[in-house]
C-alpha positions as CSV (number, residue, x, y, z in Angstrom):
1,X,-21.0,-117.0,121.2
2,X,-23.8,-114.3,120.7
3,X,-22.8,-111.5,118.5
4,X,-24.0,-108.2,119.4
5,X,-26.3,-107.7,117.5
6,X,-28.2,-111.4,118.3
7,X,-28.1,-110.1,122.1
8,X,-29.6,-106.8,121.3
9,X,-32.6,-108.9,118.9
10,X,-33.1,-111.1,122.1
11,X,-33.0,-108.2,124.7
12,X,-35.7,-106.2,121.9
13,X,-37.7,-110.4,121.8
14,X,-38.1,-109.9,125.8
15,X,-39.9,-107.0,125.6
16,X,-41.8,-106.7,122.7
17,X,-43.0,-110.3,122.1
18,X,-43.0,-113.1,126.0
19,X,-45.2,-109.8,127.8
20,X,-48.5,-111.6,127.6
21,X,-46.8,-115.2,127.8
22,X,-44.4,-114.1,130.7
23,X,-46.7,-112.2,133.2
24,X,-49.8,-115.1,132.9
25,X,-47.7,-116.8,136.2
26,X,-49.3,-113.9,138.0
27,X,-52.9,-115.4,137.4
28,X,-53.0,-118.8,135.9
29,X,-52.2,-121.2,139.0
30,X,-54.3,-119.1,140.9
31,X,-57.3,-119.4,139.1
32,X,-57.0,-123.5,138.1
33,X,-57.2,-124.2,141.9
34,X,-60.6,-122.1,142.3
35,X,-62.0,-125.0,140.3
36,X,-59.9,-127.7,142.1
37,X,-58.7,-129.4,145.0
38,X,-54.8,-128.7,146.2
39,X,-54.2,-132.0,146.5
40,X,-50.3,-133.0,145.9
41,X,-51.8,-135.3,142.8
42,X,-53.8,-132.7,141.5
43,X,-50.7,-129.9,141.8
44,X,-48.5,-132.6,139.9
45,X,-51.0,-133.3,137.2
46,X,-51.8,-130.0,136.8
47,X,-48.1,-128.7,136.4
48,X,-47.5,-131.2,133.9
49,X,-50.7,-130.4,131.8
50,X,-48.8,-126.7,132.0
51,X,-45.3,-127.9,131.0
52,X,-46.8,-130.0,128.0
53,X,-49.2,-126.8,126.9
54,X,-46.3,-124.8,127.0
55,X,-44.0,-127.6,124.9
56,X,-47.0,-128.6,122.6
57,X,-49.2,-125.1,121.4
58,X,-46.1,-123.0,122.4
59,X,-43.0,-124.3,120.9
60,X,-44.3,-126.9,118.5
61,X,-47.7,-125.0,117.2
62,X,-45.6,-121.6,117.5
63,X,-41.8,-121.7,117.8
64,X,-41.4,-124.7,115.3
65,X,-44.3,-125.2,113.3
66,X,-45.4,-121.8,112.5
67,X,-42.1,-120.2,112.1
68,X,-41.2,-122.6,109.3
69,X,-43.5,-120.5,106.9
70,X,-43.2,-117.2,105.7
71,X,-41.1,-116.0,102.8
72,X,-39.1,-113.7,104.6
73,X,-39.7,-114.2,108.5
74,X,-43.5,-112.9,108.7
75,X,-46.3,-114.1,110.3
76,X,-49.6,-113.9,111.6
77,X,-53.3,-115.0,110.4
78,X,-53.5,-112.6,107.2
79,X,-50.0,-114.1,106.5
80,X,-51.4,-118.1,106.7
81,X,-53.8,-116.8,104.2
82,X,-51.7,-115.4,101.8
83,X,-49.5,-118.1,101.8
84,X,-52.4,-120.7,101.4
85,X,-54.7,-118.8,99.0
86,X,-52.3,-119.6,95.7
87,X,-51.5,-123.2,96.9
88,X,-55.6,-123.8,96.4
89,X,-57.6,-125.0,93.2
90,X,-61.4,-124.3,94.1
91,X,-62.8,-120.5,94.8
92,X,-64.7,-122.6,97.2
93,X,-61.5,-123.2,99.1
94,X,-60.5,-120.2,98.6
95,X,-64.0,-118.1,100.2
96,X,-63.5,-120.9,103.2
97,X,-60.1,-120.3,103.8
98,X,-60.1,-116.5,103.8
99,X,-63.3,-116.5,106.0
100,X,-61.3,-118.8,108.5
101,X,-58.7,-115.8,108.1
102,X,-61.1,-113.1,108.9
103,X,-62.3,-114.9,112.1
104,X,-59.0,-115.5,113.3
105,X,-58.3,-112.0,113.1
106,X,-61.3,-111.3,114.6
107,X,-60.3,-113.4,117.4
108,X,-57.3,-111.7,117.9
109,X,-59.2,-108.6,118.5
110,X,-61.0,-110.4,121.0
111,X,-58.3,-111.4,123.2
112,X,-56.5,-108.2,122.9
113,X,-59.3,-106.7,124.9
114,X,-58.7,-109.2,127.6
115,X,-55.3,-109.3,127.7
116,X,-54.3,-105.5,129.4
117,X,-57.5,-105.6,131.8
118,X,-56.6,-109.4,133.1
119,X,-52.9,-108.4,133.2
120,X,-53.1,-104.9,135.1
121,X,-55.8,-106.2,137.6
122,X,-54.1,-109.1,138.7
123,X,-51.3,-107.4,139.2
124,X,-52.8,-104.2,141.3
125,X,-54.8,-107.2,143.4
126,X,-50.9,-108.0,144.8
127,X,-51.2,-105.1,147.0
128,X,-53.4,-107.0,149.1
129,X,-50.5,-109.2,150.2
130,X,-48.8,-105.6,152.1
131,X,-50.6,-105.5,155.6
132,X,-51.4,-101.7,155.7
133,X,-53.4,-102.3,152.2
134,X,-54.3,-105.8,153.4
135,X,-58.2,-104.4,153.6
136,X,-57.9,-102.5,150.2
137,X,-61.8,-102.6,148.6
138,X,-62.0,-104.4,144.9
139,X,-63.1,-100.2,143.7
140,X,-59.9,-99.1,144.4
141,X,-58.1,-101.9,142.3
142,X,-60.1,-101.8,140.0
143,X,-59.4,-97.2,140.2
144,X,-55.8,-97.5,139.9
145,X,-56.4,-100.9,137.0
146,X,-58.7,-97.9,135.2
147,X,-55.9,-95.2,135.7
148,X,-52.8,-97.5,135.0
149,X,-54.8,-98.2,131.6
150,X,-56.0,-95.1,130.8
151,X,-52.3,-93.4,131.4
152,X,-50.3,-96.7,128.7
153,X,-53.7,-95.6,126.2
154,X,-53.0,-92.3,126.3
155,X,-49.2,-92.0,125.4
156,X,-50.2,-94.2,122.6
157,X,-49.8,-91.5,120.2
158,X,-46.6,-89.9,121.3
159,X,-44.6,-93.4,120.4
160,X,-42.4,-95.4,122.7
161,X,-39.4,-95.4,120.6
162,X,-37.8,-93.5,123.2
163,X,-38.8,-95.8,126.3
164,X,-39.0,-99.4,123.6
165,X,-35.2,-100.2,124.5
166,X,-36.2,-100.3,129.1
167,X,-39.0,-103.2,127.6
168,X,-36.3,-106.1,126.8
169,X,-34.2,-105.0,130.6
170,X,-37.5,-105.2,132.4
171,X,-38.7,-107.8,131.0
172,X,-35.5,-110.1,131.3
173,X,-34.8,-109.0,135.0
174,X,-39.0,-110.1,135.1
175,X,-38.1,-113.2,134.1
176,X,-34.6,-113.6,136.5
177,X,-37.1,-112.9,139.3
178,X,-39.8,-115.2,138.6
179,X,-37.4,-118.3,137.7
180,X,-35.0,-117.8,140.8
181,X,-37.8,-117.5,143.1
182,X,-39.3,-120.8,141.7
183,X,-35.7,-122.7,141.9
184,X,-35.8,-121.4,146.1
185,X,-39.6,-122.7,146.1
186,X,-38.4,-126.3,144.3
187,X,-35.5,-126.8,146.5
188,X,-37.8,-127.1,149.6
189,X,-40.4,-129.3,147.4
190,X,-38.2,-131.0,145.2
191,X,-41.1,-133.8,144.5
192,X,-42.7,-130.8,142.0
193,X,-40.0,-131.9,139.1
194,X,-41.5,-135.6,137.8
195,X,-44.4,-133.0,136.8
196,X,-42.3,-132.9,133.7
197,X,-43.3,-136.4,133.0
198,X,-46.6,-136.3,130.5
199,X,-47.9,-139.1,132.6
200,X,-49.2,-137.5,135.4
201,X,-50.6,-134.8,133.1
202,X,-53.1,-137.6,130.9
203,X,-53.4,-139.3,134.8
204,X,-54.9,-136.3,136.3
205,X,-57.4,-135.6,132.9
206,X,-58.5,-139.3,133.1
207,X,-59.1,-139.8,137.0
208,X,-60.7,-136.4,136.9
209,X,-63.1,-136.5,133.8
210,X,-65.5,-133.6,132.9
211,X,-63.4,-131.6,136.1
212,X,-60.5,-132.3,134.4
213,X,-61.6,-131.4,130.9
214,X,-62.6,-127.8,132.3
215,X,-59.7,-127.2,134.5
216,X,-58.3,-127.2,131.2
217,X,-60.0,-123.9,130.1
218,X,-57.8,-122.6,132.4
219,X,-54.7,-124.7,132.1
220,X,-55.0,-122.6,128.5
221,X,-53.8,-119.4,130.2
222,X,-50.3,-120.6,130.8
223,X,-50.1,-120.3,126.8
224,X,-51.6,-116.7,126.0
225,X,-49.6,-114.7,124.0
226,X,-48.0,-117.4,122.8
227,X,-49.2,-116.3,118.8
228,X,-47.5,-113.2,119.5
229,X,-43.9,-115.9,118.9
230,X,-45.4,-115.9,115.1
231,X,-47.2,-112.5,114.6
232,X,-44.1,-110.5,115.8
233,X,-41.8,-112.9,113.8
234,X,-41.8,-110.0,110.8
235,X,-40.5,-106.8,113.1
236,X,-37.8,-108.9,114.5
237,X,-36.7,-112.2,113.0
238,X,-37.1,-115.8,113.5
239,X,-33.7,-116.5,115.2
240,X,-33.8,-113.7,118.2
241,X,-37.2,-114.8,119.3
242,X,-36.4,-118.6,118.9
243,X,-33.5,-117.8,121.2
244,X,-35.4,-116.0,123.0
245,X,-38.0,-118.4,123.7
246,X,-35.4,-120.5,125.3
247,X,-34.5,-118.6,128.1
248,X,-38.4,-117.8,128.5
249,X,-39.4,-121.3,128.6
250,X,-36.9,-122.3,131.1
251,X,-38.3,-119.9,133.5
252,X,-41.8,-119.7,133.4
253,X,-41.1,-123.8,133.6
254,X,-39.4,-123.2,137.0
255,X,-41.6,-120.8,138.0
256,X,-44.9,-122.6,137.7
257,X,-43.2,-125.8,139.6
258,X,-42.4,-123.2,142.2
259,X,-45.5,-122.2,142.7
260,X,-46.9,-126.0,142.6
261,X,-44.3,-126.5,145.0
262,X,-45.3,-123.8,147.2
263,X,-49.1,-125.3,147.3
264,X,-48.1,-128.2,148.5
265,X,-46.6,-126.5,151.5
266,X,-49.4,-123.9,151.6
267,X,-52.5,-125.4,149.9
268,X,-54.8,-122.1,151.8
269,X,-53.2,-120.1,149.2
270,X,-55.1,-118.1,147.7
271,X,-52.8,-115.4,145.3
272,X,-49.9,-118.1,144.8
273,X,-47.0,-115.8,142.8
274,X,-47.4,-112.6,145.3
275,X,-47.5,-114.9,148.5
276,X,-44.3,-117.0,147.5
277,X,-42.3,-114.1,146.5
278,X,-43.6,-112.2,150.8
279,X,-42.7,-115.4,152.0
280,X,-39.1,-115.8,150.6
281,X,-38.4,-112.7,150.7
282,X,-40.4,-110.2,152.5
283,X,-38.0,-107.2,152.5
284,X,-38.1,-107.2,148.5
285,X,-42.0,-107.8,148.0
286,X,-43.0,-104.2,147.2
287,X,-40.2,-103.9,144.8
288,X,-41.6,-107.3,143.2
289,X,-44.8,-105.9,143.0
290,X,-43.8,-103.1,141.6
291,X,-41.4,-105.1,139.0
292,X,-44.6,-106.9,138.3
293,X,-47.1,-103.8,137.2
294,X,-44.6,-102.2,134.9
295,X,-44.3,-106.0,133.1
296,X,-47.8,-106.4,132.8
297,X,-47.5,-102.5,131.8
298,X,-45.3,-103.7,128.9
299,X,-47.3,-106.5,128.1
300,X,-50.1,-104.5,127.3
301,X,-48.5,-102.4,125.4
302,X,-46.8,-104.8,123.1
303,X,-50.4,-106.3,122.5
304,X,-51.3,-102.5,121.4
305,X,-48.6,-102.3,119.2
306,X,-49.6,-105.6,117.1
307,X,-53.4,-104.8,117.3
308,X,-51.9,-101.5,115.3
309,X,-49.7,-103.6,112.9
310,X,-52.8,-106.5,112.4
311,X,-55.3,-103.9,111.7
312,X,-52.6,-102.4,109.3
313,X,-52.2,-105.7,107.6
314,X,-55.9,-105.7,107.2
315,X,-55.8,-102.2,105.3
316,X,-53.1,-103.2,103.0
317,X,-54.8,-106.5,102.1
318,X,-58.0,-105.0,101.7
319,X,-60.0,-106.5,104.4
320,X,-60.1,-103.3,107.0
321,X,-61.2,-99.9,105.5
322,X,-58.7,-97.4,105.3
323,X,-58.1,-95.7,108.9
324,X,-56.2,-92.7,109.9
325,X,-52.7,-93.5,110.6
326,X,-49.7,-91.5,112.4
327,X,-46.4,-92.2,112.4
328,X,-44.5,-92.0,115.2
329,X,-41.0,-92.1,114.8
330,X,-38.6,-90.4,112.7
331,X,-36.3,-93.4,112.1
332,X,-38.8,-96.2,111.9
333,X,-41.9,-96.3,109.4
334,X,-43.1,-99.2,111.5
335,X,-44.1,-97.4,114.4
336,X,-47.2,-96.5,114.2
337,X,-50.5,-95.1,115.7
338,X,-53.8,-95.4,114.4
339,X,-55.9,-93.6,116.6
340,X,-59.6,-95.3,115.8
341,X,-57.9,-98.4,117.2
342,X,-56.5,-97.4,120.1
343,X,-59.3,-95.6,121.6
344,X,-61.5,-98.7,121.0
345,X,-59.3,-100.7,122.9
346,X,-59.0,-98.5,125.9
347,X,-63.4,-98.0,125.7
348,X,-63.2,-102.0,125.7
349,X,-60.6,-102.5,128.2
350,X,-61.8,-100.1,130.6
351,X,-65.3,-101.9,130.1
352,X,-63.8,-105.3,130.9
353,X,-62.5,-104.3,134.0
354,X,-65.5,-102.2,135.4
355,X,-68.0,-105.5,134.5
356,X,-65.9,-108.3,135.9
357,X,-64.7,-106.7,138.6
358,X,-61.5,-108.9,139.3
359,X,-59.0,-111.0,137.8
360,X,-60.5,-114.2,138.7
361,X,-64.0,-113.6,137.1
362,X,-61.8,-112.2,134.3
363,X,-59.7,-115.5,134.1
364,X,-63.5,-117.4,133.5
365,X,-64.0,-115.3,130.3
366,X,-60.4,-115.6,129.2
367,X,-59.1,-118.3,126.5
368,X,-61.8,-118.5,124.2
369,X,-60.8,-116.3,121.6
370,X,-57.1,-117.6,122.3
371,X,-58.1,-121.5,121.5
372,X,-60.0,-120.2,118.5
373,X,-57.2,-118.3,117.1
374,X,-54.7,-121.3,117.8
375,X,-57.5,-123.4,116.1
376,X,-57.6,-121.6,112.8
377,X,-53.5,-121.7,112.6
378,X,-53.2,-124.9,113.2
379,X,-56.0,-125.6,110.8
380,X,-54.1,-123.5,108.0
381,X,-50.9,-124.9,108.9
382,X,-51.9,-128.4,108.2
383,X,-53.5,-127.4,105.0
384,X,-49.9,-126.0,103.9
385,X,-48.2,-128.7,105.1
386,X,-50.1,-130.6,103.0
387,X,-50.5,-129.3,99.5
388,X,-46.4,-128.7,100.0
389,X,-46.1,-132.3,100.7
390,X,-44.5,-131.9,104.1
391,X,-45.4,-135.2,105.8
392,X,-44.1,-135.0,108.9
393,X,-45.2,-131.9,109.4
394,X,-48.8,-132.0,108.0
395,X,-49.1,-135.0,110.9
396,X,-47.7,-133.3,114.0
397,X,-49.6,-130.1,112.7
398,X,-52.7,-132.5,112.3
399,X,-51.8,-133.5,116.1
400,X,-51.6,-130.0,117.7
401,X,-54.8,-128.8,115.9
402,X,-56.7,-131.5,117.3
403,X,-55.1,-130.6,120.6
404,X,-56.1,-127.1,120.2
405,X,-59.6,-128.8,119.2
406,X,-60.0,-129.7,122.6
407,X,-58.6,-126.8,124.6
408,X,-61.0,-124.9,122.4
409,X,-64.4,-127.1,123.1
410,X,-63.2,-127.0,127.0
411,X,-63.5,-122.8,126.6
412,X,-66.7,-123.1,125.5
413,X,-67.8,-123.8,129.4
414,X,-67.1,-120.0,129.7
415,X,-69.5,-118.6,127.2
416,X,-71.9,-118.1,130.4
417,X,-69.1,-117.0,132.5
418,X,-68.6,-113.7,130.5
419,X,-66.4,-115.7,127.8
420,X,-69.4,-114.6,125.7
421,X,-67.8,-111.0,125.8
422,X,-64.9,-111.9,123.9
423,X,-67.2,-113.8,121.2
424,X,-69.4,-110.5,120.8
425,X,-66.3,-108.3,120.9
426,X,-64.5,-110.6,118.0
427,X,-67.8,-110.8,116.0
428,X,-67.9,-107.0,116.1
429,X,-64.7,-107.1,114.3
430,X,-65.9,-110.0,112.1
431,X,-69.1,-108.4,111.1
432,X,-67.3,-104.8,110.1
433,X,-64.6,-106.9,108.2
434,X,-67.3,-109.1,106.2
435,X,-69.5,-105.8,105.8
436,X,-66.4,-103.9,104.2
437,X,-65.5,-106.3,102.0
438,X,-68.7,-107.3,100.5
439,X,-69.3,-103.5,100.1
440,X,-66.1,-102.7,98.4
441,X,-67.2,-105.7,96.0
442,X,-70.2,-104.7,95.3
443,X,-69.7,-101.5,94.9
444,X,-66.7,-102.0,92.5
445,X,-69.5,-104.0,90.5
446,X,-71.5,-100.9,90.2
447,X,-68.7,-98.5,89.1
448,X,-68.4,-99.9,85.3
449,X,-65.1,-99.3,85.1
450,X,-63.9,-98.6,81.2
451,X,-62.1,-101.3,78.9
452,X,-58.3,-99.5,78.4
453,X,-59.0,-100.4,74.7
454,X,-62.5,-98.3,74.4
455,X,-60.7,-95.3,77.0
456,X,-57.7,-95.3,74.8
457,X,-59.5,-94.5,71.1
458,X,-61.3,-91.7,72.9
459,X,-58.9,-90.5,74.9
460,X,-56.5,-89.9,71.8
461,X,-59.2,-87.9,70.0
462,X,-59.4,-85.7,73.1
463,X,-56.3,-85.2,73.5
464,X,-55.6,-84.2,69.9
465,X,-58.9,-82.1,69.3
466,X,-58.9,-80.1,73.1
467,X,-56.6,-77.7,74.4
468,X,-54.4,-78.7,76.9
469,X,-53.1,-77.7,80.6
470,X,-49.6,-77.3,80.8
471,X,-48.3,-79.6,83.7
472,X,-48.3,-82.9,85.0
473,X,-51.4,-84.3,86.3
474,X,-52.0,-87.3,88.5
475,X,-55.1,-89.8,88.5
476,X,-55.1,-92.7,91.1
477,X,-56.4,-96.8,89.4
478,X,-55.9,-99.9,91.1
479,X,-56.0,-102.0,87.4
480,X,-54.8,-99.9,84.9
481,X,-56.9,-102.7,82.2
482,X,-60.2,-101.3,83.8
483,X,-60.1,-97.2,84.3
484,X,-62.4,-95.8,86.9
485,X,-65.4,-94.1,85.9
486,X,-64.1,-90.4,87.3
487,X,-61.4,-90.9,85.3
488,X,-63.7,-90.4,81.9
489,X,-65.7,-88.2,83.6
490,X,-63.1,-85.5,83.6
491,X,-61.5,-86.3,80.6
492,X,-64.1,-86.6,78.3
493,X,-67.4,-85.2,80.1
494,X,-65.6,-82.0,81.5
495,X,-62.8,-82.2,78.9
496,X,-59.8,-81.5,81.3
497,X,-56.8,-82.9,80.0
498,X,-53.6,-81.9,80.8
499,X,-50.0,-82.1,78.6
500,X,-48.6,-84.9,81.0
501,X,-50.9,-87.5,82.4
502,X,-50.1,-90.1,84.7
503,X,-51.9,-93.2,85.8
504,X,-50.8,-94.3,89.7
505,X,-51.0,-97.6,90.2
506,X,-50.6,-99.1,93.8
507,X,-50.4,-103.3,94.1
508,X,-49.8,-105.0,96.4
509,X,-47.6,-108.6,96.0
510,X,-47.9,-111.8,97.7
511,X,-44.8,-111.1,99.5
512,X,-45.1,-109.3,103.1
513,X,-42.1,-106.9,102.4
514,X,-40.3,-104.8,99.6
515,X,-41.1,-102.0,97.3
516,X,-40.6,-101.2,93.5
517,X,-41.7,-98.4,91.5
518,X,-41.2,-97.8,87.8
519,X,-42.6,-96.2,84.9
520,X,-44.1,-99.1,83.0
521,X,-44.6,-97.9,79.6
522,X,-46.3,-95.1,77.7
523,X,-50.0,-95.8,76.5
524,X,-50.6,-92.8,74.1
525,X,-49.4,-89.4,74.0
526,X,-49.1,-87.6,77.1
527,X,-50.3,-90.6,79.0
528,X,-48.0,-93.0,81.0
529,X,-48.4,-95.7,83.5
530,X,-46.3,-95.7,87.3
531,X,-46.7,-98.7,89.1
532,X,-45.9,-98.6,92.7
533,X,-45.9,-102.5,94.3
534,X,-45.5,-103.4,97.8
535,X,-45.6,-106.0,100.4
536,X,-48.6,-106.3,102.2
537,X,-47.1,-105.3,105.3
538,X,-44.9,-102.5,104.2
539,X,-45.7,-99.0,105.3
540,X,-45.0,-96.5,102.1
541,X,-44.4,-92.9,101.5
542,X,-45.9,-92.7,97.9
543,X,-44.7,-88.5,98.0
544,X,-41.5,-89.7,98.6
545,X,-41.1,-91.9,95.9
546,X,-43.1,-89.5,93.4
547,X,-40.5,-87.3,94.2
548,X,-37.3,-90.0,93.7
549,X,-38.9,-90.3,90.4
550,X,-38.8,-87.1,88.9
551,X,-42.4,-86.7,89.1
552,X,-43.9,-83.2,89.8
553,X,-47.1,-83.1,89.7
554,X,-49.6,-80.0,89.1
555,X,-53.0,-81.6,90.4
556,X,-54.0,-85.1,92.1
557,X,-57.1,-86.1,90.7
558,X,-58.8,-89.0,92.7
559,X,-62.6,-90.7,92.9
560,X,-65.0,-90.1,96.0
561,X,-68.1,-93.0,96.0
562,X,-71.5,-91.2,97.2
563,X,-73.4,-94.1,98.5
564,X,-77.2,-93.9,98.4
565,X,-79.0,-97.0,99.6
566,X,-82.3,-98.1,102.0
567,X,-80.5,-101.3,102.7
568,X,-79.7,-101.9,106.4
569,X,-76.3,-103.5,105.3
570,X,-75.0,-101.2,102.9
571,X,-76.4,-98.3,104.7
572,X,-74.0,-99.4,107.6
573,X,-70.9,-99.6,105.0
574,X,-71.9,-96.0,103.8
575,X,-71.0,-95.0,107.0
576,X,-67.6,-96.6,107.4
577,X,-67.0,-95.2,104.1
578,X,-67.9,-91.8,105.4
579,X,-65.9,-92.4,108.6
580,X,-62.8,-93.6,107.0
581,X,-60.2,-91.1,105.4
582,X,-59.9,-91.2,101.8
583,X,-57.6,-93.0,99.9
584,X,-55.5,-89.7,99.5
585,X,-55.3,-89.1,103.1
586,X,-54.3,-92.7,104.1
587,X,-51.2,-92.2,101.7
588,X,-51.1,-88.1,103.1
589,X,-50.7,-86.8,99.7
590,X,-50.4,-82.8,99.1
591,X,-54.1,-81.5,100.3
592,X,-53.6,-78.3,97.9
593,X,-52.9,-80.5,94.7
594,X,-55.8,-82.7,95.5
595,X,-59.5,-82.6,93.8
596,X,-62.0,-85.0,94.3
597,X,-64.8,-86.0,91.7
598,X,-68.2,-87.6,93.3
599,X,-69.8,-90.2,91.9
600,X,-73.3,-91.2,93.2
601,X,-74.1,-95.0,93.3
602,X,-77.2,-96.5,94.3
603,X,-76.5,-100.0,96.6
């Protein structure tokens, strides 16, 4: 029996996790059988190459695989790194690894654009199937795809803690709909079901050759959003959404044979899902249709909400500069907004749907960044699987990857197709992330931090010979061994030193979740240490836990780099530097305490 609080992590698994994976019925038949025949062989083989996608890169890659790692239930690309990074000997490893990472995440970016635009505009294009909108022109769609997008980007920054719990309902009465319409469809058809054999699946690939290798660029659709079974696996546990998955599987499963079914008896066909559901029952279509735009509504918006919980993983791990970021509920320091990100996705989105017009053109472009991100996990999985010994797993995560090998070299057929869109989109992201990072190294080179041993001897004669500020003052280091060079400046330069300094020290662990903060020790007189650690995917209030911990400060003093360079490269990291808030906003600490000391560096 399912305790309460099991159904209400399902029911919360329906909405924020199977969007993408559960509204893809709307497109993915559709668009296979543009690039072939509806013959009854082809249907059958090309239903089963979807029912062993779904069971291969969705429960094995995903739902087993995947969900095995993680300390305490996360996931996601930056997470495969983290766990892999200290299992490796070689920094050459190590540099290949965490640039597979940063491409992967990349990648992600990529098909998030993708995902809302192919979603809302197939699901608009179903008003064609109503006879007064029967003649409806591709501008209008592609109006009220614009305005449906426009209106989910939009609220983005009020929340949607207050609408979240409808998601799971909708979602699961989505799913009701879709797998009762495909049992009606089967019981007329009932040939559809030895699709479930994986026979007919390697028949059609082998009798069809390079047709069948590219029909499986689009076979891959049936399977996006299924990474979102491992990168949500952090906000919600591994059991609800394994449970979850379940119920899912079973009826996109008897959905898709539906609609295979429904070819055979109607191979003119031509929008498969929307036709079905008029011709079983035409008295419910609009409400169908309707059902169908507010799922792929919800779809879109869980992809929005873990672009903004990626892109925050990437800030707290050091590989995406610092970003403004609201939160938006009371209760929950998870929900977030981070504006930058949001507004790129909508520019992006809006752009996808303007330049390819409709779902099907869309469909050609889709799956590329999806096999490349499947790629690169199953790659990193393997590599655990490995160096932990796990035979059996390191071989059926060896098999998958090699599957995703070739799912990924049959998307490369649509680079020319506009696939090359989600390439340039993801190597925007890649190109920012690598720029950051070598900046923030480089730059760290040029900031000659001081040995503690060399600040210590002077700072004691300072602080015995000057007079001192009554008060508490704060100064921000990330390695309390090597002190930042604006730390000196004021002390010993501008010789302000206050009774009661503090050193702040923010690291963050290997582990994705929990925070400690302690005093860790006095270093001389009138000079202590306060470590704060976190998890790389925790969301802090460092004034909040100044506060539990006695600490009231007088002034925050903190470091601002002023970056002069002629080099292309850096002169581009300047600028995110410029663009991105300061450390002291990210963490929102009191502006009225707060002064800043410039430092100029030449790059």
């Amino acid at each position: 029996m399912l305790s309460k609080s099991d159904f209400r992590g399902i029911v919360n698994s329906m909405g924020l996790v199977f969007g993408d994976i559960g509204t893809s019925p709307i497109y993915t038949l559709t668009v296979i059988f543009l690039l072939t025949r509806p013959t009854d062989v082809h249907v059958i083989g090309v239903l089963s190459l979807i029912i062993w996608t779904l069971i291969i890169l969705v429960t094995v890659e995903y739902a087993w695989l995947a969900m095995s790692l993680g300390k305490k239930g996360e996931g996601g690309t930056i997470v495969l790194k983290e766990l892999l990074v200290p299992l490796l000997k070689s920094g050459r490893s190590v540099t290949f690894i965490t640039m597979l990472a940063y491409i992967g995440t990349s990648f992600l970016v990529g098909d998030g654009v993708i995902t809302p635009a192919i979603s809302i505009l197939s699901a608009v294009e179903g008003l064609r199937i109503i006879p007064e909108f029967k003649d409806i022109g591709q501008e209008t769609i592609m109006l009220i795809a614009g305005v449906i997008a426009v209106a989910l980007f939009s609220i983005q920054s009020k929340g949607t803690e207050k609408i979240a719990w409808v998601f799971g309902p909708v979602m699961i009465l989505w799913f009701i709909s879709i797998a009762f319409s495909g049992i009606v469809s089967i019981f007329y058809t009932p040939g559809v079901l030895k699709a479930i054999n994986p026979y007919y699946a390697v028949e059609f690939l082998m009798k069809n050759g390079i047709t069948g290798f590219f029909v499986l660029s689009e076979v891959i659709l049936c399977a996006t959003g299924g990474e979102a079974l491992y990168a949500d696996m952090g906000h919600l546990g591994r059991e609800p959404i394994l449970k979850a998955w379940k119920f899912v599987f079973s009826a996109l499963v008897l959905n898709y044979l539906g609609q295979g079914a429904f070819i055979i008896r109607h191979p003119e066909s031509k929008n498969i899902l929307f036709e079905m559901i008029n011709q079983q029952a035409h008295f419910v279509y609009i409400p169908f249709l309707i059902l169908s735009i507010i799922a792929t509504i919800i779809a879109s918006q869980a992809m929005i909400s873990g672009m903004f919980s990626i892109v925050y993983q990437g800030i707290t791990t050091r590989i995406i500069p610092m970003l403004k970021i609201d939160y938006t509920s009371g209760k929950l320091q998870s929900q977030i907004y981070i504006s930058a990100v949001n507004w790129f996705l909508l520019i992006s989105v809006l752009f996808m749907i303007f330049e390819f017009r409709d779902s099907h053109r869309l469909a050609a472009a889709y799956g590329l960044a999806v096999t490349g991100t499947m790629s690169i996990t199953g790659l990193m999985m393997t590599l655990i699987f490995y160096l932990k010994k796990m035979k059996v797993k390191c071989l059926v995560s060896f098999f998958v990857t090699c599957i995703d090998a070739v799912f990924l070299l049959s998307n490369t057929y649509k680079i020319p197709h506009g696939g090359y869109w989600s390439v340039v989109i993801a190597m925007i992201a890649f190109a920012l992330i690598l720029i950051y990072t070598s900046g923030q190294k480089r730059l760290y080179e040029l900031m000659r931090p001081m040995k503690i041993e060399d600040f210590l001897k002077k700072y004691r004669q300072v602080y015995t010979s000057e007079n001192k500020i009554s008060g508490t003052a704060l100064f921000f280091s990330r390695d309390i061994n090597k002190v930042p060079q604006y730390i000196s400046h004021i002390m010993f330069e501008n010789n302000i030193i206050y009774e009661d300094n503090i050193f702040i020290s923010i690291i963050k662990c290997d582990s994705p979740f929990g925070v400690k903060s302690s005093f860790t020790g006095e270093l001389a007189k009138g000079l202590r240490v306060f470590e704060i650690s976190m998890g790389y995917m925790e969301i802090i209030d460092v004034v909040k836990i100044l506060k539990e911990k006695g600490i009231q400060e007088k002034t925050i003093f903190y470091g601002i780099e002023d970056i002069f360079t002629s080099n292309p490269i850096w002169k581009i990291f300047s600028v995110i530097k410029k663009l991105s808030p300061s450390f002291v906003q990210f963490y929102r600490l009191p502006t009225d305490k707060l002064h800043g000391v410039m430092t100029r560096f030449e790059m």
